[in-house]
Structure formats: structure tokens, C-alpha cells
LUMPA-913965 format. One record per residue: x, y, z of N, C-alpha, C, O in turn; residue in one letter; residue number from 1. Coordinates in nm, 3 decimals, padded with zeros to 5 digits, always signed. Atoms other than C-alpha are relative to their C-alpha. Example, Ala and Ser with C-alpha at 12.3 -4.5 7.8 and 13.67 -1.06 7.14 Angstrom:
# residues 2
R:nu:nv:nw:cau:cav:caw:cu:cv:cw:ou:ov:ow:type:seq
R:+00.089:-00.119:+00.000:+01.230:-00.450:+00.780:+00.090:+00.120:+00.000:+00.194:+00.118:+00.066:A:1
R:-00.082:-00.119:-00.006:+01.367:-00.106:+00.714:-00.077:+00.109:+00.073:-00.026:+00.220:+00.090:S:2
***
This chain:
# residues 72
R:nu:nv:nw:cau:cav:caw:cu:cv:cw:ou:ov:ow:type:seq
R:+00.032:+00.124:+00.068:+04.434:+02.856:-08.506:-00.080:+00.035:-00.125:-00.195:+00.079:-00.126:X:1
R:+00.117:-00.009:+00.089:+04.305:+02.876:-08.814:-00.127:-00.054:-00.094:-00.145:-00.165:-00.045:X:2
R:+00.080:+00.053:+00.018:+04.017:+02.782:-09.016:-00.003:-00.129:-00.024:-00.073:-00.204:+00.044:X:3
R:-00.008:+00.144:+00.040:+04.090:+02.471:-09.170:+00.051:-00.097:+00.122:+00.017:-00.216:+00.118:X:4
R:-00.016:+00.096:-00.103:+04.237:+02.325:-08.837:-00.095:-00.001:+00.094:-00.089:-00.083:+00.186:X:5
R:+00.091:+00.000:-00.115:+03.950:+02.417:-08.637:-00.105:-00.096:-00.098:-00.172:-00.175:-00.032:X:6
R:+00.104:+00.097:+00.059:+03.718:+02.220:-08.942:+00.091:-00.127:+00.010:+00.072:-00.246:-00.015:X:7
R:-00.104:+00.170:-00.016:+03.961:+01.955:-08.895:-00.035:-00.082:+00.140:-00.057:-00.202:+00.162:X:8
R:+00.010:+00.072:-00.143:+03.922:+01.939:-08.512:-00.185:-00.033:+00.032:-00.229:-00.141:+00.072:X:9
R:+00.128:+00.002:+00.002:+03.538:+02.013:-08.509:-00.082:-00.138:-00.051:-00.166:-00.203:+00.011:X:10
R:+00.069:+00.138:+00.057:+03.455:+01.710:-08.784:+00.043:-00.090:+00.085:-00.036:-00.149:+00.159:X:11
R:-00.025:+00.127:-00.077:+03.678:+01.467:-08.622:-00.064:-00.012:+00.092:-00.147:-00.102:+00.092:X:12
R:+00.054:-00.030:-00.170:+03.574:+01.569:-08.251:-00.187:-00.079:-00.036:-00.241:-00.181:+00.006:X:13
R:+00.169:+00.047:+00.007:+03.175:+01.545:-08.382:-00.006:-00.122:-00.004:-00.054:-00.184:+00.091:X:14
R:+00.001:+00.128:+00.053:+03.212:+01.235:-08.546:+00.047:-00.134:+00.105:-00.005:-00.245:+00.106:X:15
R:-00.030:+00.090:-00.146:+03.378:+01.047:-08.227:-00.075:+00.015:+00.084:-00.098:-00.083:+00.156:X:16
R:+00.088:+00.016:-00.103:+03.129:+01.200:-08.006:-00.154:-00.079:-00.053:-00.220:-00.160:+00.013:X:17
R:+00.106:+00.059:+00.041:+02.846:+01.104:-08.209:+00.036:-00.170:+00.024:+00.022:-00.231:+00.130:X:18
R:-00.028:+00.153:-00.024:+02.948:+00.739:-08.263:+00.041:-00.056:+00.183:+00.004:-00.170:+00.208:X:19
R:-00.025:+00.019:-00.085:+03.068:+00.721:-07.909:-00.154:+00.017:+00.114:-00.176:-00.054:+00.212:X:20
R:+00.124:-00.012:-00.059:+02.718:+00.844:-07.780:-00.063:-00.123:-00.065:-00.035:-00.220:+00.006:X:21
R:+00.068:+00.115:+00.071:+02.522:+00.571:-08.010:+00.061:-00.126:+00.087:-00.016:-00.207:+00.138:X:22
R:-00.036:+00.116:-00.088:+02.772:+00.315:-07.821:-00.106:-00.023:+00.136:-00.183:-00.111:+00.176:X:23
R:+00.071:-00.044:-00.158:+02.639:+00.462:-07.487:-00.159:-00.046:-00.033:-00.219:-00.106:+00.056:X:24
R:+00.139:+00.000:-00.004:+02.274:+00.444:-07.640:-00.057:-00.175:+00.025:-00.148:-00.231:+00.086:X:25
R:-00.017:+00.159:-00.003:+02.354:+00.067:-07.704:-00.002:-00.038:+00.106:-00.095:-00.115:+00.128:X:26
R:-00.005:+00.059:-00.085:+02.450:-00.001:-07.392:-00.080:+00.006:+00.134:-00.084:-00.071:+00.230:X:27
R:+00.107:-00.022:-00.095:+02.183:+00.180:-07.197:-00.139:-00.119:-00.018:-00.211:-00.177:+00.064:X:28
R:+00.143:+00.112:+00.045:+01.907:-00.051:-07.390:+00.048:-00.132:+00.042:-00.041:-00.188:+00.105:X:29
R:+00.003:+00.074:-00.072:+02.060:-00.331:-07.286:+00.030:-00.047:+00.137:+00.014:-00.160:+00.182:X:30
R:+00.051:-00.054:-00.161:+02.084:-00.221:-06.931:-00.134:-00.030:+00.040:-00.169:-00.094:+00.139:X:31
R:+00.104:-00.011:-00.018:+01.747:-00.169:-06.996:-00.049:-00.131:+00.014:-00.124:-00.154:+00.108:X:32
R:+00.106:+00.149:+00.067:+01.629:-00.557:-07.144:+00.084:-00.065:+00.146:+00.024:-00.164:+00.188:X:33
R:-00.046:+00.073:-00.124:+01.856:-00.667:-06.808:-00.019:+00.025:+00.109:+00.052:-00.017:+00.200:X:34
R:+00.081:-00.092:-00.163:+01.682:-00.496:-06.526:+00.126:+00.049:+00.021:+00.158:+00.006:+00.131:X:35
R:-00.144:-00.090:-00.070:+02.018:-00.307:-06.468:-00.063:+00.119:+00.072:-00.135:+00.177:-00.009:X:36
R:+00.084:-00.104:-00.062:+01.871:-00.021:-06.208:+00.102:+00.183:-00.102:+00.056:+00.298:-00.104:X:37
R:-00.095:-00.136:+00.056:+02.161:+00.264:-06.411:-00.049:-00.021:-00.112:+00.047:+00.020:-00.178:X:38
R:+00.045:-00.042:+00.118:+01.951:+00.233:-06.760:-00.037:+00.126:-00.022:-00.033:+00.176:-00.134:X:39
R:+00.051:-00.142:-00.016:+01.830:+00.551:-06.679:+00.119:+00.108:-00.015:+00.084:+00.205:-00.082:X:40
R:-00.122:-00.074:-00.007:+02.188:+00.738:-06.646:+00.070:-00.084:-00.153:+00.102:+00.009:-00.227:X:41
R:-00.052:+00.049:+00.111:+02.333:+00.513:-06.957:-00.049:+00.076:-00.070:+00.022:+00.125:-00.158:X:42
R:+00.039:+00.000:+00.147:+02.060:+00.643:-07.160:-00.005:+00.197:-00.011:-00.024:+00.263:-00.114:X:43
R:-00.033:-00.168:+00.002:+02.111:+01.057:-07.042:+00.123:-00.002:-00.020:+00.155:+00.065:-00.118:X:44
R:-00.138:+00.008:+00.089:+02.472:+00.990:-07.089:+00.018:-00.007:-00.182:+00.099:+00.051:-00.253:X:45
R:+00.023:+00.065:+00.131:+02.399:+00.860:-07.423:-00.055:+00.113:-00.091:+00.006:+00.130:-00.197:X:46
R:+00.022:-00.085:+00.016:+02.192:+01.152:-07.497:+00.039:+00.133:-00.022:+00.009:+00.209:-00.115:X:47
R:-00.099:-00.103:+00.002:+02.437:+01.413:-07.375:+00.105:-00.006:-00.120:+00.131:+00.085:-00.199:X:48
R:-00.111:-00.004:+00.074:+02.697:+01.304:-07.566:-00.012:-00.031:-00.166:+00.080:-00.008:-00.245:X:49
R:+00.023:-00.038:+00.139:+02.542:+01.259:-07.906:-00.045:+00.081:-00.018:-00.045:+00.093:-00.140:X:50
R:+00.012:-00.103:+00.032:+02.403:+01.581:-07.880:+00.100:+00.097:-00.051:+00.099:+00.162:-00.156:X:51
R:-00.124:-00.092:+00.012:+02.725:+01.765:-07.834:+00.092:-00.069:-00.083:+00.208:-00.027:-00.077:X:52
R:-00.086:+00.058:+00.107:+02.878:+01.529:-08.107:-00.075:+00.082:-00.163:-00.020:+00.106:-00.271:X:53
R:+00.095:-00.017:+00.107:+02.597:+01.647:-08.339:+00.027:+00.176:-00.006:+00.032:+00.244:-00.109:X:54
R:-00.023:-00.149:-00.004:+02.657:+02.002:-08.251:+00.133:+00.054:-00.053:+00.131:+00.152:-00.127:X:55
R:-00.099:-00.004:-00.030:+03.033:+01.984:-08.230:+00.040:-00.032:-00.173:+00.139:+00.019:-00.225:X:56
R:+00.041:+00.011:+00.186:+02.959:+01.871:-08.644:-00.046:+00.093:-00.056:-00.015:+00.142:-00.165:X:57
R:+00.111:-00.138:+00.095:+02.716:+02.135:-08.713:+00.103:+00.121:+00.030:+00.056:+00.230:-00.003:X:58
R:-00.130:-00.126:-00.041:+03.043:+02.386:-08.601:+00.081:-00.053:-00.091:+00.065:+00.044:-00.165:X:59
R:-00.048:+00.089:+00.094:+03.235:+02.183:-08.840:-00.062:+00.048:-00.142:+00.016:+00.088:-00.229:X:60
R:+00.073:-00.039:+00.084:+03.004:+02.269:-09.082:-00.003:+00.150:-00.078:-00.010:+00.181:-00.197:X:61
R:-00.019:-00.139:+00.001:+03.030:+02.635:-09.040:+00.135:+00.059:-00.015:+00.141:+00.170:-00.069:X:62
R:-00.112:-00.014:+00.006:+03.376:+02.654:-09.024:+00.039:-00.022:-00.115:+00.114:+00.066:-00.159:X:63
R:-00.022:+00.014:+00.146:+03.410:+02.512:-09.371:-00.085:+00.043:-00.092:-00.078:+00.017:-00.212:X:64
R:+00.078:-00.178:+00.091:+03.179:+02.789:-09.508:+00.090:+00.068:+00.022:+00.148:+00.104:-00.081:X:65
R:-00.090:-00.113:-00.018:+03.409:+03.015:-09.357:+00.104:-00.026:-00.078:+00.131:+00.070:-00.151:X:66
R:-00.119:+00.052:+00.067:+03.700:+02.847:-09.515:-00.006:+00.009:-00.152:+00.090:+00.045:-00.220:X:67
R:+00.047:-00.012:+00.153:+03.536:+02.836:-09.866:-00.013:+00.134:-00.054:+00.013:+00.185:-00.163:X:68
R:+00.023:-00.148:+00.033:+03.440:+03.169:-09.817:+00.154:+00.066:-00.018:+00.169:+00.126:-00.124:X:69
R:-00.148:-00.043:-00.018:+03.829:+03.276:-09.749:+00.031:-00.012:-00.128:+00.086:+00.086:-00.178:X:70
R:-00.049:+00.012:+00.115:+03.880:+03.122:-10.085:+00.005:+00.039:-00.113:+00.086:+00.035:-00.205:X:71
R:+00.068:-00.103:+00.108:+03.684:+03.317:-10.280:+00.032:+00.135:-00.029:-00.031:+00.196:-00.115:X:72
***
């Protein structure tokens, strides 16, 4: 696979997990304002998964150094 399809898969991938975690964060808080007893698991879900969206970007990131670099 090479570089440019792995910065291809990396941005997209980040960018869905991020936004997809922020959903999760949403929906843990109002778990939370509703006595829901699973606010607590919404909001480590929520956590998990914008981390590894944020990460899964910052590889994204690196990959299109590498790619720039190739160009040079």
C-alpha cells in the first residue's frame, strides 16, 4: 500500500473517529443530566474513541511528510 493511500485511509479513518467519539461524548452528558446509571461507560467510550481518532490523524499526519518527502 502505498503512501498516499495509507494518508488517505489514516485522515479519513481519524476524522470519523474523532467526530464519532464527540457524538458519544454528547450522548454520555446527556445520560448524565437524565440520571441514566451507563453515563459512566458513554463517557469512556466517548473517550476511547476520540483518542484513537486523534491519533489515527496524527498518523495521517506523518504519512504525508513521508509522501512530501518522496517528492523531493
Amino acid at each position: 500500500m502505498g503512501n498516499k493511500t495509507k494518508w488517505l485511509l489514516y485522515a479519513v479513518g481519524g476524522l470519523m473517529f474523532f467526530g464519532f467519539g464527540l457524538s458519544l461524548l454528547g450522548e454520555a452528558i446527556i445520560a448524565k443530566y437524565t440520571n441514566n446509571d451507563y453515563w459512566v461507560a458513554w463517557g469512556t467510550s466517548a473517550l476511547v474513541v476520540t483518542n484513537s481518532g486523534l491519533c489515527l490523524f496524527g498518523q495521517a499526519v506523518v504519512e504525508r511528510v513521508k509522501l512530501k518527502r518522496e517528492t523531493i
